[in-house]
C-alpha positions, 0 to 999 in steps of 0.5 A: 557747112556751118550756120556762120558760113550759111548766114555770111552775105555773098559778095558780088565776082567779077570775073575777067579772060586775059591774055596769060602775059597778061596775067603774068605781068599782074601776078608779078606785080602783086607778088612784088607788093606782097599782097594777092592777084585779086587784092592787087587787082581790086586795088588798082581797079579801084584807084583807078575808078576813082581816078576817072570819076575825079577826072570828069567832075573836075572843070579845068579852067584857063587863066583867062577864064577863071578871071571871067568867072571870078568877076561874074560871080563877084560882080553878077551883071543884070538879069535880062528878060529871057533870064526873067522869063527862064525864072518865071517859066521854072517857078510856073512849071513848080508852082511856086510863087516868085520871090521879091526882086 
């Protein structure tokens, strides 16, 4: 074995079972892309992570909602005591020092 071999850092597998329709069906698909079974499959399974991590940090807001939000973030009410007391609970726990209001 060559030192080049020896010193290349080994990346990690994953390995899967499937149904060999399954397999068929996948190395169809990579052979119509002209690309490999696991260069199909690595691909895929990345678009589709990332797909999925997108779809659950994305908020998906109604119209009427996002008005609301909208109107308090431009026209923020008062703070009210228990907000006060939230504050002041947060910044005790920090030991920081509360600011000017």
């Amino acid at each position: 074995m060559s030192t080049e071999a020896q010193e290349r850092p080994k990346t990690p597998r994953f390995n899967i079972r499937m149904p060999e329709h399954v397999r068929a069906l996948i190395d169809q698909a990579a052979a119509l892309e002209g690309r490999s079974t696991s260069d199909f499959v690595l691909t895929s399974a990345v678009e589709k992570a990332r797909e999925t991590i997108e779809s659950h940090q994305r908020i998906t807001l109604s119209q009427r909602d996002s008005t609301i939000f909208l109107e308090a973030m431009l026209n923020p009410p008062e703070p009210n005591d228990k907000l006060r007391a939230a504050v002041a609970d947060y910044l005790a726990f920090f030991g920081e020092q509360p600011r000017g209001e």
